[in-house]
ROLOVEX-786862 format. One record per residue: x, y, z of N, C-alpha, C in turn; residue number from 1; residue in one letter. Coordinates in steps of 0.05 Angstrom, whole numbers. Example, Ala and Ser with C-alpha at 12.3 -4.5 7.8 and 13.67 -1.06 7.14 Angstrom:
npx->264&npy->-114&npz->156&capx->246&capy->-90&capz->156&cpx->264&cpy->-66&cpz->156&num->1&residuo->A .
npx->257&npy->-45&npz->142&capx->273&capy->-21&capz->143&cpx->258&cpy->1&cpz->157&num->2&residuo->S .
***
This chain:
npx->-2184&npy->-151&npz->-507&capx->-2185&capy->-142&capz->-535&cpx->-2212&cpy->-149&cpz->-546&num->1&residuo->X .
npx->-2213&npy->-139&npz->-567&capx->-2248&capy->-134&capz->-587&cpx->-2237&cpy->-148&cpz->-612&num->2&residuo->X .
npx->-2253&npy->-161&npz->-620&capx->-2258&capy->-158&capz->-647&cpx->-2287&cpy->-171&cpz->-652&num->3&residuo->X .
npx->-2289&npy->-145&npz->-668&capx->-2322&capy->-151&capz->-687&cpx->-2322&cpy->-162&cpz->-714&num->4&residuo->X .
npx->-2327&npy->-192&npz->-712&capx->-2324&capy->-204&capz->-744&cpx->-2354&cpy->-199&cpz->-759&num->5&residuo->X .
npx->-2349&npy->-191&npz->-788&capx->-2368&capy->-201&capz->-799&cpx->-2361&cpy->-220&cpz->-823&num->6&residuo->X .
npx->-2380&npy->-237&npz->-822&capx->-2373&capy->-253&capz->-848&cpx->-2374&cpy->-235&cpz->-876&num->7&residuo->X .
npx->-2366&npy->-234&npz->-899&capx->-2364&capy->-221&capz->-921&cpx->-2359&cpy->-235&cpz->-947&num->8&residuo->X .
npx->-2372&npy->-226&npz->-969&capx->-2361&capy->-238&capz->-985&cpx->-2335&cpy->-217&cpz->-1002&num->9&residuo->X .
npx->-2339&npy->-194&npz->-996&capx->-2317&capy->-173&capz->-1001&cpx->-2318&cpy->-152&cpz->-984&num->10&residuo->X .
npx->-2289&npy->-144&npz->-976&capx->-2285&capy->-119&capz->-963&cpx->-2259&cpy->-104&cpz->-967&num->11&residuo->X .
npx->-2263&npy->-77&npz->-965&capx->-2240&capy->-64&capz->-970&cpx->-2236&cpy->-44&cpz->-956&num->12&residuo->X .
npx->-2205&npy->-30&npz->-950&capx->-2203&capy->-5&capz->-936&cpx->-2188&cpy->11&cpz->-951&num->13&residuo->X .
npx->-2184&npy->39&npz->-955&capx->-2185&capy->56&capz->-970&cpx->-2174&cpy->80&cpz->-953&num->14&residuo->X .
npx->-2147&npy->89&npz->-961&capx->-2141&capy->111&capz->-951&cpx->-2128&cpy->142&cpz->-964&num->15&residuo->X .
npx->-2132&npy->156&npz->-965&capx->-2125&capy->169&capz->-980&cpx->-2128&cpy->171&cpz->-1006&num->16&residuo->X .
npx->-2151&npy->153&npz->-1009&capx->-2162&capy->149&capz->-1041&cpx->-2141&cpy->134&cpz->-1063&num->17&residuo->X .
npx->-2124&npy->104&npz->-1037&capx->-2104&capy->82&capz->-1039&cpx->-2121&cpy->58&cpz->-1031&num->18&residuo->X .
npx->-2123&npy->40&npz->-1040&capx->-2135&capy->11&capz->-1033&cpx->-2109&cpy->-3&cpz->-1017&num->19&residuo->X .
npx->-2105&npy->1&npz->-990&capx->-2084&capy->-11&capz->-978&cpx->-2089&cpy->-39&cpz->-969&num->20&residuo->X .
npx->-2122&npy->-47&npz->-966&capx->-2125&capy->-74&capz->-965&cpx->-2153&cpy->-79&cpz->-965&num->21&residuo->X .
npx->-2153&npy->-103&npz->-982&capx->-2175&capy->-118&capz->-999&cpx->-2181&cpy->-151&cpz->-987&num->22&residuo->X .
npx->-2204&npy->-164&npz->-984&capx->-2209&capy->-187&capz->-988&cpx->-2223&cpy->-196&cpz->-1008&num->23&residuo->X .
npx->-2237&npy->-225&npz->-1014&capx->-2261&capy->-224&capz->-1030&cpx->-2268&cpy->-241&cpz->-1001&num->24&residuo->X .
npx->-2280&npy->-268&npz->-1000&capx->-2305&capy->-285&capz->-979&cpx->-2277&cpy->-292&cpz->-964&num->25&residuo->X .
npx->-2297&npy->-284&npz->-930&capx->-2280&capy->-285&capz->-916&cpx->-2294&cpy->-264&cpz->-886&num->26&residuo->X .
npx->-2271&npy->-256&npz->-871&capx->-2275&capy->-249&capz->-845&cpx->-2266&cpy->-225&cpz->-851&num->27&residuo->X .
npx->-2285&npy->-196&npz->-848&capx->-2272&capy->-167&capz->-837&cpx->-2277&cpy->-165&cpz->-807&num->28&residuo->X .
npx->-2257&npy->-165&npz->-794&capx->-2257&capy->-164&capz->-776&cpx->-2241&cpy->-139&cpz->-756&num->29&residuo->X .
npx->-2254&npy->-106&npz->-744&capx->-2244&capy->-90&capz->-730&cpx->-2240&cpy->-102&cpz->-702&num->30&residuo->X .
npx->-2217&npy->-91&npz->-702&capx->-2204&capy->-91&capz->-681&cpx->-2192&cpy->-76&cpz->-660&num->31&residuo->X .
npx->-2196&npy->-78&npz->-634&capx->-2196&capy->-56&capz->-616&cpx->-2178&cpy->-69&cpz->-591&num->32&residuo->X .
npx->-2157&npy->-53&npz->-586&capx->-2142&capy->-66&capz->-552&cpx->-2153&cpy->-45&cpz->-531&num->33&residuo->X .
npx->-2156&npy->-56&npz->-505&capx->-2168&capy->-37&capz->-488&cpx->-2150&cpy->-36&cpz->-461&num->34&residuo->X .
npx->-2148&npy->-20&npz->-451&capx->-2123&capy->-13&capz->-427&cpx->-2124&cpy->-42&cpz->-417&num->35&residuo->X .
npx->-2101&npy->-48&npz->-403&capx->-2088&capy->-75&capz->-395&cpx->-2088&cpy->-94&cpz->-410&num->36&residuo->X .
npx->-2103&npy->-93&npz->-431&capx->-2092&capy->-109&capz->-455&cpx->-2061&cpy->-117&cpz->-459&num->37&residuo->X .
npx->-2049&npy->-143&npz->-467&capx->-2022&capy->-151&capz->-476&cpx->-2020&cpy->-167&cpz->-498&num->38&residuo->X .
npx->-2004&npy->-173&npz->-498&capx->-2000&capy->-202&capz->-521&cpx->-2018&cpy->-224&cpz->-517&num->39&residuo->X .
npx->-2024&npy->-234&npz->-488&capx->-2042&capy->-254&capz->-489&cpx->-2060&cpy->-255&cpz->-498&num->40&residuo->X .
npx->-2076&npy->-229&npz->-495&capx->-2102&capy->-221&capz->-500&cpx->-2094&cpy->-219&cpz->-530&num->41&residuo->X .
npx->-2077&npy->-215&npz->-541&capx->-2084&capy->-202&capz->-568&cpx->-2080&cpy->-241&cpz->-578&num->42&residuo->X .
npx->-2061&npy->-258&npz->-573&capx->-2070&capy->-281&capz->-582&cpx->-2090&cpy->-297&cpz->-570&num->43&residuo->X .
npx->-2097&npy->-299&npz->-551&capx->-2131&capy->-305&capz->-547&cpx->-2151&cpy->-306&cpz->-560&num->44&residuo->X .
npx->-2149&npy->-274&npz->-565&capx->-2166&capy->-259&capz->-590&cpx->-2162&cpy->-278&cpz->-623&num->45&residuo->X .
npx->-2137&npy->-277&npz->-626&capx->-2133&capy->-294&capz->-658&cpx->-2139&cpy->-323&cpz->-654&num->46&residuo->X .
npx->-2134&npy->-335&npz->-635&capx->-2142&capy->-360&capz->-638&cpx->-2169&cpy->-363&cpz->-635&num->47&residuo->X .
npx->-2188&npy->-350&npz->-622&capx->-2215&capy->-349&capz->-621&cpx->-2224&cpy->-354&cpz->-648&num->48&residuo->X .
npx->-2219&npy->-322&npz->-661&capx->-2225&capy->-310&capz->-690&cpx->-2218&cpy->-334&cpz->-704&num->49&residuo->X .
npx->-2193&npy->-344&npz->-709&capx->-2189&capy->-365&capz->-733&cpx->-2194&cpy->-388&cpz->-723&num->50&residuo->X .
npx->-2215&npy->-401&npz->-701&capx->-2227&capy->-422&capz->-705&cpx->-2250&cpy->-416&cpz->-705&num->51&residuo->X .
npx->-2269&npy->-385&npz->-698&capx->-2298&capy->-392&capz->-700&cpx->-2313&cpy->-392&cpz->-726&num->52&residuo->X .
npx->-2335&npy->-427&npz->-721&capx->-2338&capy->-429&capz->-736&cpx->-2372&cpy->-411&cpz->-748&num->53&residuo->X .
npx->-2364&npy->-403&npz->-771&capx->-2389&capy->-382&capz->-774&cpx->-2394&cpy->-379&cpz->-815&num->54&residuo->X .
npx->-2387&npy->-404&npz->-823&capx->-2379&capy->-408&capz->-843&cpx->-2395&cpy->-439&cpz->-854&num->55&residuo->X .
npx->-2421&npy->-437&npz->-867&capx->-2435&capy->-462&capz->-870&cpx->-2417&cpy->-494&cpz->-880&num->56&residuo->X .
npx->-2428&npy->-504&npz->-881&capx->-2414&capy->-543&capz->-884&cpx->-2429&cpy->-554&cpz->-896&num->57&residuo->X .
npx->-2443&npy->-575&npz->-904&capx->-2455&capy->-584&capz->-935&cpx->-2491&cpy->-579&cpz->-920&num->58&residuo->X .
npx->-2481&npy->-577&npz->-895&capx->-2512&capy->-575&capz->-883&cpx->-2526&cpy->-551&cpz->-887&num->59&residuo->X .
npx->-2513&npy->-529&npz->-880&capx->-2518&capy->-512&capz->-892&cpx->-2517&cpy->-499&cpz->-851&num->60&residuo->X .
npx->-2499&npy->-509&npz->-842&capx->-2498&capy->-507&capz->-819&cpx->-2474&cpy->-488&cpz->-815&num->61&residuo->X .
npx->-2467&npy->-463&npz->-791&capx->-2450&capy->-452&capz->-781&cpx->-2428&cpy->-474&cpz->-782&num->62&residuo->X .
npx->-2412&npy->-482&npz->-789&capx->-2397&capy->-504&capz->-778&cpx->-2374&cpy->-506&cpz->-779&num->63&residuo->X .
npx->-2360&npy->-485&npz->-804&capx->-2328&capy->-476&capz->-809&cpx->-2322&cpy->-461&cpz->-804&num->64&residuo->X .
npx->-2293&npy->-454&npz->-797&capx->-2286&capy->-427&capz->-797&cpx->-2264&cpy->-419&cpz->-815&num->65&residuo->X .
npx->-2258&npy->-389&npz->-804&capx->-2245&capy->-379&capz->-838&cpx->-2221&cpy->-398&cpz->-844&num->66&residuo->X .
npx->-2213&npy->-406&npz->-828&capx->-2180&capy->-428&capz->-830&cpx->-2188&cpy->-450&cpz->-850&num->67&residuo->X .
npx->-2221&npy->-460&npz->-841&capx->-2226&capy->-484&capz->-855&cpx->-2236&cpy->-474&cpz->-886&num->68&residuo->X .
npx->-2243&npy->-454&npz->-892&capx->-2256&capy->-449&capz->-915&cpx->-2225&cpy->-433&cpz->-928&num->69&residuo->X .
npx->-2211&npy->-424&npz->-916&capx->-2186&capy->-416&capz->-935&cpx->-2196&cpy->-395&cpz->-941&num->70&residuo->X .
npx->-2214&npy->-374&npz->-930&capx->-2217&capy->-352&capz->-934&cpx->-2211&cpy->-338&cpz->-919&num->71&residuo->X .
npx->-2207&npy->-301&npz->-931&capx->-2193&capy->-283&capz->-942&cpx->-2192&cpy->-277&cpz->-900&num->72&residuo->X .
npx->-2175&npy->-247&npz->-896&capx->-2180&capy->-242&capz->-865&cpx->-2167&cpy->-212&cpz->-866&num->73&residuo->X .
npx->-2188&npy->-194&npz->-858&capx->-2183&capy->-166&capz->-870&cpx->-2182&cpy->-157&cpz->-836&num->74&residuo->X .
npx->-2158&npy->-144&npz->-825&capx->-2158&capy->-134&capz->-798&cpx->-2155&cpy->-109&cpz->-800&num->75&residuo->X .
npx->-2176&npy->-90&npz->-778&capx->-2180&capy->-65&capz->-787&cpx->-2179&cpy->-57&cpz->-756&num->76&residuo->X .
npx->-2154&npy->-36&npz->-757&capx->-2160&capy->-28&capz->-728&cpx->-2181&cpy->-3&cpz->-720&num->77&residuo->X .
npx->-2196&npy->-9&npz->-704&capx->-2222&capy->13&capz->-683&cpx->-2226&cpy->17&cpz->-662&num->78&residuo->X .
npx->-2211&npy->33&npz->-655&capx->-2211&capy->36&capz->-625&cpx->-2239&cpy->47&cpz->-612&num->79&residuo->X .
npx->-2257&npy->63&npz->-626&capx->-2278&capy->60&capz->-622&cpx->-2301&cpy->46&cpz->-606&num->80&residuo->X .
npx->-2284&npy->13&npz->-617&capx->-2305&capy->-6&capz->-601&cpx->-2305&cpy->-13&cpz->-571&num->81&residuo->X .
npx->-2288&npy->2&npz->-565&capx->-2280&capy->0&capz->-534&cpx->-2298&cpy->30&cpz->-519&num->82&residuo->X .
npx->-2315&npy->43&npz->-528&capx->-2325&capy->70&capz->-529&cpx->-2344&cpy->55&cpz->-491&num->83&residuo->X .
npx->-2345&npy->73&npz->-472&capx->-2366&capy->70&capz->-453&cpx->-2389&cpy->96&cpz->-470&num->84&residuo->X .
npx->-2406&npy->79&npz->-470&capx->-2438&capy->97&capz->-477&cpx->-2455&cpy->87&cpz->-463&num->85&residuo->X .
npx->-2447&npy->88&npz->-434&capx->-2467&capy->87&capz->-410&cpx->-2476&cpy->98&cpz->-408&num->86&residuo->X .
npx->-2463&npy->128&npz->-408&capx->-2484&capy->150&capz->-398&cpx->-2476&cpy->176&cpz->-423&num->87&residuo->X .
npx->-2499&npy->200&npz->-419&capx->-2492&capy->214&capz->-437&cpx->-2502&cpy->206&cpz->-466&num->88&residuo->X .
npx->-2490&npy->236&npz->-475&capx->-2490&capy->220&capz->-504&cpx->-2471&cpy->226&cpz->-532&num->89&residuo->X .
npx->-2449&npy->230&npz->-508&capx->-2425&capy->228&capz->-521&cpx->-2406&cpy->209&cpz->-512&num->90&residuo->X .
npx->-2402&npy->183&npz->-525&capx->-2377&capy->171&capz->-525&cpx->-2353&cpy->175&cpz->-506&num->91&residuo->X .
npx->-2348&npy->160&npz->-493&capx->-2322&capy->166&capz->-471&cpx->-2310&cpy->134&cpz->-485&num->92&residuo->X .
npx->-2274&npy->149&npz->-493&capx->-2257&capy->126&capz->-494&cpx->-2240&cpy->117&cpz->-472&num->93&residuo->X .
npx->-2242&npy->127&npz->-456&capx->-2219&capy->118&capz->-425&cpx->-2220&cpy->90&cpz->-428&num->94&residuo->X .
npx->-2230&npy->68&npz->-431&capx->-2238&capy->40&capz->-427&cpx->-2213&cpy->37&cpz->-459&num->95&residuo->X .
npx->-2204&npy->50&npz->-483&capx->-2189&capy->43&capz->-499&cpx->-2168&cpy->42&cpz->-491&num->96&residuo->X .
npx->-2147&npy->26&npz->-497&capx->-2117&capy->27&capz->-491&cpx->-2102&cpy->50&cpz->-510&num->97&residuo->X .
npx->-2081&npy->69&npz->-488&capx->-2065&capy->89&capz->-504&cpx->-2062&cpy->86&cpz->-531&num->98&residuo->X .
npx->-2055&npy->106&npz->-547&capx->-2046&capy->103&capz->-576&cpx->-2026&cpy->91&cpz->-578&num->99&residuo->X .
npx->-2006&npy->86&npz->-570&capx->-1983&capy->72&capz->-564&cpx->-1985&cpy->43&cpz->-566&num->100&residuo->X .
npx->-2003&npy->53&npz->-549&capx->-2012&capy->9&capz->-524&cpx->-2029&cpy->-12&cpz->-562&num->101&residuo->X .
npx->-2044&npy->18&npz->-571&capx->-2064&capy->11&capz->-582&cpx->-2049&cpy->-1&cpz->-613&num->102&residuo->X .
npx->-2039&npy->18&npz->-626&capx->-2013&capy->12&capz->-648&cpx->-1997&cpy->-7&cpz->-641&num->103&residuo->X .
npx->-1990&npy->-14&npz->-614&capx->-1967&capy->-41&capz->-622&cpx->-1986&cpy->-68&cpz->-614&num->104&residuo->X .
npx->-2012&npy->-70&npz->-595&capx->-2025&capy->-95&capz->-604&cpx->-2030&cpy->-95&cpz->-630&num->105&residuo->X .
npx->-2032&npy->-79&npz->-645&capx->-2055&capy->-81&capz->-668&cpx->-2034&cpy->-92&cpz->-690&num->106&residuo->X .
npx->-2008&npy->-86&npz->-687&capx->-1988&capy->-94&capz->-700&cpx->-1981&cpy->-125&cpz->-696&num->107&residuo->X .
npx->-1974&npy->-120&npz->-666&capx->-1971&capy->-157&capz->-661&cpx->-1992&cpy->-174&cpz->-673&num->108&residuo->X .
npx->-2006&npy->-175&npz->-670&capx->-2038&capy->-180&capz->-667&cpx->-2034&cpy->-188&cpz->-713&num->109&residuo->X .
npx->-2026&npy->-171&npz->-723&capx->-2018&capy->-172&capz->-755&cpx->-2001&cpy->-193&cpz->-760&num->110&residuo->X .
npx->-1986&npy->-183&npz->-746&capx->-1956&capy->-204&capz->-753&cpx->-1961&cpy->-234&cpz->-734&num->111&residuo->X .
npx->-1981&npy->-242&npz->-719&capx->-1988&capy->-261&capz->-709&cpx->-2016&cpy->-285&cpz->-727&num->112&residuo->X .
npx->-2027&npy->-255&npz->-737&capx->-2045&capy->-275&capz->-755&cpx->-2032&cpy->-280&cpz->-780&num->113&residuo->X .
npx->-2010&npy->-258&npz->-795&capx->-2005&capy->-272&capz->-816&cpx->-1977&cpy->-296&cpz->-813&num->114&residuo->X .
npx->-1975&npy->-309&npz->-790&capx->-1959&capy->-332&capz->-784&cpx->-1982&cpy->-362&cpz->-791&num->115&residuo->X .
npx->-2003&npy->-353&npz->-772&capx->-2021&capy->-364&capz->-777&cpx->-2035&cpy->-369&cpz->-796&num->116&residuo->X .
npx->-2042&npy->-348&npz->-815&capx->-2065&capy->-349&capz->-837&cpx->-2066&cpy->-345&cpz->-862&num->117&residuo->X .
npx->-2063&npy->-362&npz->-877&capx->-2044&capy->-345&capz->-907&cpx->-2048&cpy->-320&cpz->-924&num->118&residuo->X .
npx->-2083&npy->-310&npz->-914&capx->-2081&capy->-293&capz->-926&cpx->-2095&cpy->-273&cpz->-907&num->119&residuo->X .
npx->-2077&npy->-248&npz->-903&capx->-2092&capy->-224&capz->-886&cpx->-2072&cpy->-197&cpz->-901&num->120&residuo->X .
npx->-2103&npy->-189&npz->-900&capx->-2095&capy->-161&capz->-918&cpx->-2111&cpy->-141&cpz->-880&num->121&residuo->X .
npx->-2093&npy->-113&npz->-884&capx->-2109&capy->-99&capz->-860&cpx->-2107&cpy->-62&cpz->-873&num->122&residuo->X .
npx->-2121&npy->-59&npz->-844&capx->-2125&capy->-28&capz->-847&cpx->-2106&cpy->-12&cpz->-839&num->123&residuo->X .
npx->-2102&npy->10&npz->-843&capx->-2075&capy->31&capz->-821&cpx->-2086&cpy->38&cpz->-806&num->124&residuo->X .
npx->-2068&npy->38&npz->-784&capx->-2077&capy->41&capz->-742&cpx->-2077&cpy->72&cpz->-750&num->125&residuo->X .
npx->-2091&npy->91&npz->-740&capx->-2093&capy->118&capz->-740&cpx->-2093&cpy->133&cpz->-766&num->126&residuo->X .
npx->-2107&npy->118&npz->-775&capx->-2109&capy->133&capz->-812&cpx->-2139&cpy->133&cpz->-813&num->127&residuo->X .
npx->-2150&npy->157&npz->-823&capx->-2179&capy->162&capz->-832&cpx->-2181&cpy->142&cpz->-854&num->128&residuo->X .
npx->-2199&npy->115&npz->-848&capx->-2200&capy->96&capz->-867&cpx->-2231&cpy->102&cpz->-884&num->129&residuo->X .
npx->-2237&npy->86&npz->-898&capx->-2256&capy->86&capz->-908&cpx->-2257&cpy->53&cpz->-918&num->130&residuo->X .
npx->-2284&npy->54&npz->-904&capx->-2280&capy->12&capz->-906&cpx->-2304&cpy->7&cpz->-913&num->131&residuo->X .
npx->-2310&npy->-13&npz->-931&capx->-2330&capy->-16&capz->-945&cpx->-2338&cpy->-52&cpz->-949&num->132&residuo->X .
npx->-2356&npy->-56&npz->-945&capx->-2360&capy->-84&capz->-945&cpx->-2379&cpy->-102&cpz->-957&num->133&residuo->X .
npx->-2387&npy->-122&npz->-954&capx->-2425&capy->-133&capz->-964&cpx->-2420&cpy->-160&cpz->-949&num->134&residuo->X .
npx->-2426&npy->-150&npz->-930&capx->-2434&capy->-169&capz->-909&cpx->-2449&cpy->-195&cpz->-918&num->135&residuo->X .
npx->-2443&npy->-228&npz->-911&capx->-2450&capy->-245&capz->-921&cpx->-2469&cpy->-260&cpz->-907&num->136&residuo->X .
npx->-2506&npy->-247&npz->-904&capx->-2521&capy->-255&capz->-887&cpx->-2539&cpy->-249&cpz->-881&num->137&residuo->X .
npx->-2535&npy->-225&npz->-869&capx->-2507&capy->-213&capz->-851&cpx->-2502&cpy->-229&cpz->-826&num->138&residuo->X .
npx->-2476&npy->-242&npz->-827&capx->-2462&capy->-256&capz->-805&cpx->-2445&cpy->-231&cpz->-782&num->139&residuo->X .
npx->-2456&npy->-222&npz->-770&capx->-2434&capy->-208&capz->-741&cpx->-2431&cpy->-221&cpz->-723&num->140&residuo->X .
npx->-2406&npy->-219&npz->-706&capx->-2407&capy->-228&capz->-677&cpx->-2382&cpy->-215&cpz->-663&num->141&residuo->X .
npx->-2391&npy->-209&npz->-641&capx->-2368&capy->-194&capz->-623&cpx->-2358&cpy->-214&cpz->-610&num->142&residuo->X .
npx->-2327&npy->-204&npz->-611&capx->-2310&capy->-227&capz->-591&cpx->-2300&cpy->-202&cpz->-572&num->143&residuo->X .
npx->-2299&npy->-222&npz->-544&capx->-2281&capy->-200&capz->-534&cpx->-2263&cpy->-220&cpz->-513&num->144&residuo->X .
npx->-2233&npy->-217&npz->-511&capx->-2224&capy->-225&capz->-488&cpx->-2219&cpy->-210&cpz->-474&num->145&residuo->X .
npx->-2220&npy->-218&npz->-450&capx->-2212&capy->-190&capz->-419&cpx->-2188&cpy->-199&cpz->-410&num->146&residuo->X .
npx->-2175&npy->-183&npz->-406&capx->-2148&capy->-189&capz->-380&cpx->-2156&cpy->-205&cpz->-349&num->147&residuo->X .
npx->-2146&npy->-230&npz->-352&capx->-2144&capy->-251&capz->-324&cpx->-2141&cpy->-218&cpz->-298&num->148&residuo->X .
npx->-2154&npy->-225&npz->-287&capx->-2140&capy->-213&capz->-262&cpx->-2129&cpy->-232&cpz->-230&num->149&residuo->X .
npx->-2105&npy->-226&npz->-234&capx->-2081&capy->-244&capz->-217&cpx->-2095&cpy->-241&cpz->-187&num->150&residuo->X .
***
Protein backbone atom coordinates (compact mmCIF):
# COMPACT_ATOMS: atom_id res chain seq x y z
CA UNK A 1 0.00 0.00 0.00
CA UNK A 2 0.81 3.97 -0.72
CA UNK A 3 0.21 6.66 0.99
CA UNK A 4 1.44 10.16 0.14
CA UNK A 5 1.20 12.42 3.29
CA UNK A 6 1.36 15.97 3.19
CA UNK A 7 1.44 18.03 6.10
CA UNK A 8 -1.44 20.79 5.83
CA UNK A 9 -2.77 23.30 7.52
CA UNK A 10 -6.24 22.81 5.56
CA UNK A 11 -7.63 20.39 3.13
CA UNK A 12 -10.69 19.46 1.53
CA UNK A 13 -12.49 17.14 -0.94
CA UNK A 14 -15.34 18.12 -2.96
CA UNK A 15 -17.71 16.13 -4.94
CA UNK A 16 -20.27 16.98 -6.86
CA UNK A 17 -20.02 20.47 -5.75
CA UNK A 18 -20.66 18.61 -1.79
CA UNK A 19 -17.83 19.16 0.79
CA UNK A 20 -17.84 15.43 1.89
CA UNK A 21 -14.61 15.94 3.87
CA UNK A 22 -12.68 18.68 5.46
CA UNK A 23 -9.62 19.13 7.83
CA UNK A 24 -7.94 22.29 9.18
CA UNK A 25 -3.67 21.36 10.49
CA UNK A 26 -3.01 18.07 10.06
CA UNK A 27 -2.20 15.11 7.55
CA UNK A 28 -3.89 14.81 3.78
CA UNK A 29 -2.93 11.88 3.07
CA UNK A 30 -3.89 9.78 -0.67
CA UNK A 31 -4.11 6.61 -0.61
CA UNK A 32 -3.55 3.78 -2.93
CA UNK A 33 -3.68 -0.43 -2.49
CA UNK A 34 -1.75 -2.22 -5.08
CA UNK A 35 -2.39 -5.97 -6.27
CA UNK A 36 -1.53 -8.40 -3.30
CA UNK A 37 -2.16 -5.89 -1.04
CA UNK A 38 -4.37 -7.09 2.36
CA UNK A 39 -5.23 -5.98 5.60
CA UNK A 40 -1.71 -6.19 6.82
CA UNK A 41 -0.51 -3.96 4.44
CA UNK A 42 -3.29 -1.64 4.86
CA UNK A 43 -2.47 -1.61 8.83
CA UNK A 44 1.21 -1.35 8.42
CA UNK A 45 0.41 1.49 6.32
CA UNK A 46 -1.77 3.26 9.42
CA UNK A 47 0.51 2.61 11.94
CA UNK A 48 3.40 4.04 9.98
CA UNK A 49 1.21 7.20 8.98
CA UNK A 50 -0.02 7.84 12.66
CA UNK A 51 3.31 7.67 14.21
CA UNK A 52 5.44 9.56 11.60
CA UNK A 53 6.80 12.16 13.07
CA UNK A 54 6.72 15.24 10.61
CA UNK A 55 5.19 17.71 12.92
CA UNK A 56 7.74 20.35 14.77
CA UNK A 57 8.38 20.22 18.96
CA UNK A 58 9.48 23.36 20.79
CA UNK A 59 12.76 22.94 18.73
CA UNK A 60 11.39 23.58 15.92
CA UNK A 61 12.36 20.02 15.02
CA UNK A 62 10.34 17.16 12.84
CA UNK A 63 9.55 15.45 16.02
CA UNK A 64 5.63 14.78 16.35
CA UNK A 65 3.28 13.12 14.70
CA UNK A 66 -0.31 13.72 13.82
CA UNK A 67 -1.46 11.47 17.00
CA UNK A 68 0.85 13.70 19.08
CA UNK A 69 -0.34 17.04 17.83
CA UNK A 70 -4.16 15.94 17.79
CA UNK A 71 -4.37 16.91 14.40
CA UNK A 72 -6.97 16.60 11.78
CA UNK A 73 -6.39 13.18 9.09
CA UNK A 74 -8.05 13.60 5.69
CA UNK A 75 -7.85 9.98 3.68
CA UNK A 76 -8.28 10.27 0.08
CA UNK A 77 -8.32 7.36 -2.09
CA UNK A 78 -5.73 7.37 -5.58
CA UNK A 79 -5.22 4.73 -7.23
CA UNK A 80 -3.14 6.59 -9.46
CA UNK A 81 -0.19 6.36 -7.27
CA UNK A 82 0.44 2.94 -8.01
CA UNK A 83 0.72 4.12 -12.00
CA UNK A 84 4.20 2.24 -13.75
CA UNK A 85 5.68 5.34 -15.87
CA UNK A 86 8.67 3.37 -16.80
CA UNK A 87 8.24 3.50 -20.11
CA UNK A 88 6.17 5.46 -22.55
CA UNK A 89 4.26 8.12 -21.88
CA UNK A 90 1.25 6.96 -20.94
CA UNK A 91 0.58 5.64 -17.50
CA UNK A 92 0.01 1.86 -17.06
CA UNK A 93 -2.10 0.86 -13.86
CA UNK A 94 -1.58 -3.09 -13.80
CA UNK A 95 0.75 -2.59 -10.61
CA UNK A 96 -2.97 -1.01 -8.90
CA UNK A 97 -5.11 -3.48 -7.07
CA UNK A 98 -8.73 -4.32 -8.82
CA UNK A 99 -11.54 -1.90 -8.12
CA UNK A 100 -12.91 -4.25 -5.81
CA UNK A 101 -9.45 -5.16 -4.02
CA UNK A 102 -9.04 -1.33 -4.19
CA UNK A 103 -12.64 -0.07 -2.49
CA UNK A 104 -12.53 -2.55 0.31
CA UNK A 105 -8.71 -1.71 1.50
CA UNK A 106 -9.57 1.79 1.25
CA UNK A 107 -12.57 1.16 3.41
CA UNK A 108 -10.84 -1.04 6.00
CA UNK A 109 -8.01 1.11 6.02
CA UNK A 110 -11.16 4.13 7.16
CA UNK A 111 -12.74 2.21 9.66
CA UNK A 112 -9.20 1.23 11.06
CA UNK A 113 -7.89 4.75 11.38
CA UNK A 114 -11.03 6.10 12.74
CA UNK A 115 -10.60 3.34 15.78
CA UNK A 116 -7.46 4.81 16.06
CA UNK A 117 -7.64 8.57 15.46
CA UNK A 118 -10.30 10.83 16.61
CA UNK A 119 -10.52 12.75 13.92
CA UNK A 120 -10.59 11.51 10.09
CA UNK A 121 -12.68 13.02 7.62
CA UNK A 122 -12.03 11.17 3.78
CA UNK A 123 -12.63 11.22 0.17
CA UNK A 124 -15.12 8.81 -1.99
CA UNK A 125 -13.29 5.66 -3.58
CA UNK A 126 -14.28 6.16 -7.35
CA UNK A 127 -15.83 9.59 -7.31
CA UNK A 128 -14.37 12.48 -9.52
CA UNK A 129 -13.05 14.41 -6.43
CA UNK A 130 -11.76 17.68 -6.33
CA UNK A 131 -9.22 18.15 -3.46
CA UNK A 132 -7.76 21.15 -2.50
CA UNK A 133 -5.16 21.90 0.07
CA UNK A 134 -2.15 24.46 1.41
CA UNK A 135 0.36 22.37 2.14
CA UNK A 136 2.31 23.22 5.44
CA UNK A 137 6.00 23.88 4.25
CA UNK A 138 5.53 22.06 2.07
CA UNK A 139 5.93 18.84 4.12
CA UNK A 140 5.44 15.49 1.59
CA UNK A 141 6.52 12.06 2.06
CA UNK A 142 5.68 8.77 0.44
CA UNK A 143 5.10 5.75 2.47
CA UNK A 144 4.87 2.63 0.97
CA UNK A 145 4.44 -0.94 2.43
CA UNK A 146 4.98 -4.04 0.06
CA UNK A 147 3.56 -7.45 0.61
CA UNK A 148 6.17 -9.96 2.69
CA UNK A 149 6.80 -12.56 0.18
CA UNK A 150 6.39 -16.13 1.97
Amino acid sequence: MIGLLQRVSSAAVVVDGVQVGAIDAGLMVLVCAERGDTEKEADALLHKLLGYRVFADEAGKMNRSVTDVAGGLLLVPQFTLAADTKSGTRPSFTPAAAPADGARLFEYFVRQARLRHPQVATGQFGADMQVSLTNDGPVTFWLQVEPKLQ
